[in-house]
C-alpha positions as CSV (number, residue, x, y, z in Angstrom):
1,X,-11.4,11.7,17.3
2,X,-9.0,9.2,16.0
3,X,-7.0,9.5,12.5
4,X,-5.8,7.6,10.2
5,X,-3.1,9.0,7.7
6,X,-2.8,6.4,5.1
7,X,1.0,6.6,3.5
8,X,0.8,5.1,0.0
9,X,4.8,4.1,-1.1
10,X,6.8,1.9,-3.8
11,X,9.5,-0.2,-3.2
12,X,12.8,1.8,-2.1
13,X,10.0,4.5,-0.8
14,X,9.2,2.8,2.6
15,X,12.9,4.0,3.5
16,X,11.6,7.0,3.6
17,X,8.4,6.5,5.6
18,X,10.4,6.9,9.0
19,X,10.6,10.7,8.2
20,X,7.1,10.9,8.2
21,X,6.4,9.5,11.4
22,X,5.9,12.3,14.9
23,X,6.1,11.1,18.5
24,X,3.7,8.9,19.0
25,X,-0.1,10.2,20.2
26,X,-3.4,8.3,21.6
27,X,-5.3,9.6,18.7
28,X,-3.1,8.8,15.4
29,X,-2.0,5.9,13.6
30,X,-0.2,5.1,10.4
31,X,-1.4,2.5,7.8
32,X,1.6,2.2,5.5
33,X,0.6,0.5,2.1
34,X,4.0,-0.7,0.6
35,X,4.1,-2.1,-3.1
36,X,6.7,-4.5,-3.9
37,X,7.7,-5.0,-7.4
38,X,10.5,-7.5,-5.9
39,X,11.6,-9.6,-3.0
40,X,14.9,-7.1,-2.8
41,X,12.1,-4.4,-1.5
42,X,10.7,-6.1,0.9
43,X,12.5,-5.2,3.8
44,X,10.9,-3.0,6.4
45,X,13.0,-0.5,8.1
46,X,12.9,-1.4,11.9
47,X,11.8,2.2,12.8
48,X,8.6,1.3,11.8
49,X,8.1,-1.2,14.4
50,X,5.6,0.7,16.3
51,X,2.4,0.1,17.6
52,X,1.0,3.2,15.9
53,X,2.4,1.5,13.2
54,X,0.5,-1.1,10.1
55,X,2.8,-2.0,7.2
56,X,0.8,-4.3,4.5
57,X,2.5,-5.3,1.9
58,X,1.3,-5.6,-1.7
59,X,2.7,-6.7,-5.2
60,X,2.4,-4.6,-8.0
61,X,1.8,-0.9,-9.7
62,X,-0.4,1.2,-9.6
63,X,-0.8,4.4,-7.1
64,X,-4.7,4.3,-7.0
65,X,-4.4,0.4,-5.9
66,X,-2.3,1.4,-3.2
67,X,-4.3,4.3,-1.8
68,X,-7.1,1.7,-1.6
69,X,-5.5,-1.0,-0.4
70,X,-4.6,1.6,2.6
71,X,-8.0,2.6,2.9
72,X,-9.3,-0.6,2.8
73,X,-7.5,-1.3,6.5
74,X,-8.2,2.0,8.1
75,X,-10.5,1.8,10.8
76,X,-9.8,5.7,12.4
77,X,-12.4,8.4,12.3
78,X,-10.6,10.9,10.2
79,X,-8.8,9.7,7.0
80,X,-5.4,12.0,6.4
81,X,-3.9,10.8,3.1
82,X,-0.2,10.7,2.1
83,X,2.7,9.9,0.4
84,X,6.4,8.9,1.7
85,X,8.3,12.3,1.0
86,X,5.5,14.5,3.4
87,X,6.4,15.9,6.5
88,X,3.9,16.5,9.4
89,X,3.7,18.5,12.9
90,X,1.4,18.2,15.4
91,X,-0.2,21.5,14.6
92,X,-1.4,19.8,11.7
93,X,-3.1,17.2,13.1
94,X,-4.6,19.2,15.5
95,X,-5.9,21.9,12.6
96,X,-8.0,18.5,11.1
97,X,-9.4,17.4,14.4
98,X,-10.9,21.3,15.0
99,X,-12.0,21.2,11.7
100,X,-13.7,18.3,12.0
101,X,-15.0,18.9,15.5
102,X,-16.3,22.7,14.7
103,X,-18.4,21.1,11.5
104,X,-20.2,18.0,12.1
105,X,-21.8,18.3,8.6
106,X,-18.8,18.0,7.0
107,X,-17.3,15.0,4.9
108,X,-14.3,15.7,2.9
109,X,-12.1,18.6,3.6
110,X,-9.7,20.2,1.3
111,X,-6.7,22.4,3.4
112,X,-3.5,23.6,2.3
113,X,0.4,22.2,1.7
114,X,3.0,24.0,3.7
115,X,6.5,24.2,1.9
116,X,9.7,24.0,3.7
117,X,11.8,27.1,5.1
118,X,12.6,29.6,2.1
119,X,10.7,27.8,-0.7
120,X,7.8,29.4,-2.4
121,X,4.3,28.4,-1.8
122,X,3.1,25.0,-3.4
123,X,0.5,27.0,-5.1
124,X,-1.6,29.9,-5.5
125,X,-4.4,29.2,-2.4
126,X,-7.6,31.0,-1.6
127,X,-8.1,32.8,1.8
128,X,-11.5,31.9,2.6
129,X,-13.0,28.9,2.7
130,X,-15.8,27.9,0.7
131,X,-18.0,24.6,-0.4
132,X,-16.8,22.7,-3.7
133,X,-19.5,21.9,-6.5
134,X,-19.2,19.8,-9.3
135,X,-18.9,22.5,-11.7
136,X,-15.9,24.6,-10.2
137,X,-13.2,24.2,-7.7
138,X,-9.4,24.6,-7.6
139,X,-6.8,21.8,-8.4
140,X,-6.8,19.5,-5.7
141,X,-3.8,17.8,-4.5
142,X,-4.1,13.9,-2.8
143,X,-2.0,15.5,0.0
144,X,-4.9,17.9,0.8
145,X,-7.6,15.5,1.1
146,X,-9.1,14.5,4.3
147,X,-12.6,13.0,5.0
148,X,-14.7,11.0,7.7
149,X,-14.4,7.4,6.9
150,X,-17.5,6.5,7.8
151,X,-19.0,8.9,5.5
152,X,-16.9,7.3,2.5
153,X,-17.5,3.8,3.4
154,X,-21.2,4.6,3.4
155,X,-21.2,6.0,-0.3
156,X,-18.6,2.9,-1.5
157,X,-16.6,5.7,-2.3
158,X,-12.4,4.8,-3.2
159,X,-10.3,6.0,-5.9
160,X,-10.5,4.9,-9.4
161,X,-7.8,2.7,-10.8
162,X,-7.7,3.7,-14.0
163,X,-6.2,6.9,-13.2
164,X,-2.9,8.2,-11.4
165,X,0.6,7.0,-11.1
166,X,1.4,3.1,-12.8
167,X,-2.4,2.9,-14.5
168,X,-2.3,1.7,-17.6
169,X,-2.9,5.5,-19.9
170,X,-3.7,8.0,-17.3
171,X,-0.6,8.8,-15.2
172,X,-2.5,11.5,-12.6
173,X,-6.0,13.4,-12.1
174,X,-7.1,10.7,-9.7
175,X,-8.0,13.7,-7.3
176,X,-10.0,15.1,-9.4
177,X,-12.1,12.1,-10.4
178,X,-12.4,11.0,-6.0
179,X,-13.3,14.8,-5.3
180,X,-16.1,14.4,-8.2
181,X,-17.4,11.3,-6.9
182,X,-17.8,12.4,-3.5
183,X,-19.6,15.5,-4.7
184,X,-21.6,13.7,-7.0
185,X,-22.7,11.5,-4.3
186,X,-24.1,14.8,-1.9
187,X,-21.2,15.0,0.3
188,X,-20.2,18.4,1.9
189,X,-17.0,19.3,0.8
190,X,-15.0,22.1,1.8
191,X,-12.0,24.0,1.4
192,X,-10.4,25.1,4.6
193,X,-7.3,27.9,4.5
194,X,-5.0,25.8,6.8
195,X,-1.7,23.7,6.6
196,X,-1.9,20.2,7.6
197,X,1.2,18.9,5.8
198,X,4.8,20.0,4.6
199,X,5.8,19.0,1.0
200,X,9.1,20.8,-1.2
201,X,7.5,23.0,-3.9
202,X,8.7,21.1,-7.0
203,X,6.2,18.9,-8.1
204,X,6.5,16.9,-11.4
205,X,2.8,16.9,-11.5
206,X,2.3,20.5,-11.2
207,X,4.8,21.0,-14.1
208,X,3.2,19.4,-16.5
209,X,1.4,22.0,-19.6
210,X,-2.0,22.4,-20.1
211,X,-1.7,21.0,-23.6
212,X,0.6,18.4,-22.8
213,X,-0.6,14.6,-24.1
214,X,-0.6,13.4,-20.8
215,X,-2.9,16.0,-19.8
216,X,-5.0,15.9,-23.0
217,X,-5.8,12.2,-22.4
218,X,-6.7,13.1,-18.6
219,X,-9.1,15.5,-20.1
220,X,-10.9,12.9,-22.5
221,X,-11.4,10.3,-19.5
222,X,-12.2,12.3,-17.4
223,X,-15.0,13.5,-19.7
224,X,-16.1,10.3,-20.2
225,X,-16.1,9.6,-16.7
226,X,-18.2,11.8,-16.3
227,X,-20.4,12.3,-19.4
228,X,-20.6,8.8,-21.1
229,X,-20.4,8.9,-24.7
230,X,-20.6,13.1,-24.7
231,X,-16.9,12.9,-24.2
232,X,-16.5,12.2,-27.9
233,X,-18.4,15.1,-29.5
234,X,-16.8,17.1,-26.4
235,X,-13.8,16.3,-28.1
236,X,-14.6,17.4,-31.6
237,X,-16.2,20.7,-30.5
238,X,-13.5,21.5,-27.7
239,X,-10.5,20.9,-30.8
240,X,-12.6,23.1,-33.0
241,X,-12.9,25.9,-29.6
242,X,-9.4,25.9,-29.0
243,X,-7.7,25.6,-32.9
244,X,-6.3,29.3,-32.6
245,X,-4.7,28.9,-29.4
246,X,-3.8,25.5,-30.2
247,X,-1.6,26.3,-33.3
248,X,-0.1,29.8,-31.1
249,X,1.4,27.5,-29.1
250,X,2.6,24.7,-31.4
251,X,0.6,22.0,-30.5
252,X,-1.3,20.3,-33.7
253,X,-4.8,20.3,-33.4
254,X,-5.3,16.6,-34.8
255,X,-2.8,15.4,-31.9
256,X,-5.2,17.6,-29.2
257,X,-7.8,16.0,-30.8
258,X,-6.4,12.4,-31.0
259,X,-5.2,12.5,-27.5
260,X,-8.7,13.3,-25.8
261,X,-10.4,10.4,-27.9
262,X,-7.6,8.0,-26.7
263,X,-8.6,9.2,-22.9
264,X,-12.4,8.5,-23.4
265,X,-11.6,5.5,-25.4
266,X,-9.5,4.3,-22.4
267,X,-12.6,4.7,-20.0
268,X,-15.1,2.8,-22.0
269,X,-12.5,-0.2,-22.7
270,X,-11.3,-0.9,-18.9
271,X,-13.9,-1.8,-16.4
272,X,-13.8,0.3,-13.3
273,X,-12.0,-1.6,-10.1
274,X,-13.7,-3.7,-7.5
275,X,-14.5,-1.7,-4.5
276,X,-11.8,-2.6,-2.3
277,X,-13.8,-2.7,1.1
278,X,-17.2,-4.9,1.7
């Protein structure tokens, strides 16, 4: 069983890539997707000169156009995603490949992110595991997403460039929207109570508020991502639902409302990428 762990980074970023890397094994490469956003970045540290080893270079933003620029090179069994400040072990890899291996049925697996020595947990995780549905499961980070690629690539499944890092409104939820579409599409997807990857516990995404503008206009495309046009009345009725708790916590409802609309707005305007694999 061969994987794949796509490593999405920016500019300065691919200095960091070497930390990533572990001895090298039969069964694991690394398809590094670097985006340049000038000649001064394009240098490649030489530690990455290994066989296990595919830099590609790119121009550009955009962390969604990266991740599918990677995934549009992979060619392993297993798809491990990840960005340039992760750490791995070999225990990781191995807890994928018996994951895999033990469930034939399954697509896309969702594990857990290990923190270093004396930090607290990345966040609060389940200790079973269970089947996702559309309807409810947990926030899912990219660095816990792992799937056959086969399975993707058969579904045209990649992520959607209008959201995450260096889009042009929605700066995360891109995990959302790719868990979403593979459910949506009938694939088994699991959540499975194992580390497969260090990270530090500070996380500017996990920081943000629940009413914060950046997460209001997530909630309004993803909405309409989802339901079409119902995103708009959504909007209306979900500001009316939420005036009292809105106004406790000082956020004006009109900006709640305002912000949503802009999110579904966004959706509708910007057409949807081009798959990024044939």
């Amino acid at each position: 069983m061969r994987i794949n762990i796509l490593v999405a980074t920016l500019d300065q970023g691919i200095k960091r890539v070497p930390n990533i890397l572990l001895p090298q094994r039969d069964d694991l490469q690394y398809i590094v997707s670097h985006q340049v956003t000038s000649r001064k970045y394009r240098k490649i540290p030489s530690e990455l000169n290994r066989k296990d080893i595919s830099v590609v270079q790119i121009e550009g933003r955009g962390l969604c156009r990266n991740r599918n620029n990677a995934l549009a090179l992979a060619d392993g069994d297993i798809i491990i995603l990840a960005d340039d400040d992760v750490r791995y072990r070999d225990e990781y890899i191995n807890n994928v490949q018996a994951a895999f291996a033990d469930d034939p049925d399954l697509s896309v697996a969702c594990f857990k992110i290990d923190t270093p020595p004396g930090e607290q947990e990345y966040k609060e995780y389940a200790d079973r595991s269970y089947l996702l549905n559309e309807e409810e499961h947990h926030y899912i980070s990219t660095m816990e997403i792992v799937f056959r690629l086969d399975r993707i690539k058969e579904e045209g499944l990649y992520f959607d460039e209008r959201f995450g890092l260096g889009s042009k409104l929605n700066s995360f939820g891109e995990e959302a929207v790719f868990i979403y579409d593979c459910l949506k599409a009938g694939l088994r997807v699991k959540y499975i109570p194992q580390y497969i990857v260090e990270h530090p516990a500070v996380s500017t995404i996990r920081s943000i508020g629940r009413y914060e503008e950046v997460h209001n206009i997530f909630k309004g495309a993803y909405d309409a991502r989802r339901y079409g046009w119902l995103a708009f009345p959504a909007a209306f009725f979900g500001t009316v639902k939420l005036w009292p708790e809105l106004c406790s916590l000082g956020k004006r409802p009109s900006a709640y409302l305002n912000e949503r609309l802009r999110g579904a707005a966004y959706i509708f305007r910007e057409k949807i990428n081009p798959r990024p694999y044939s």
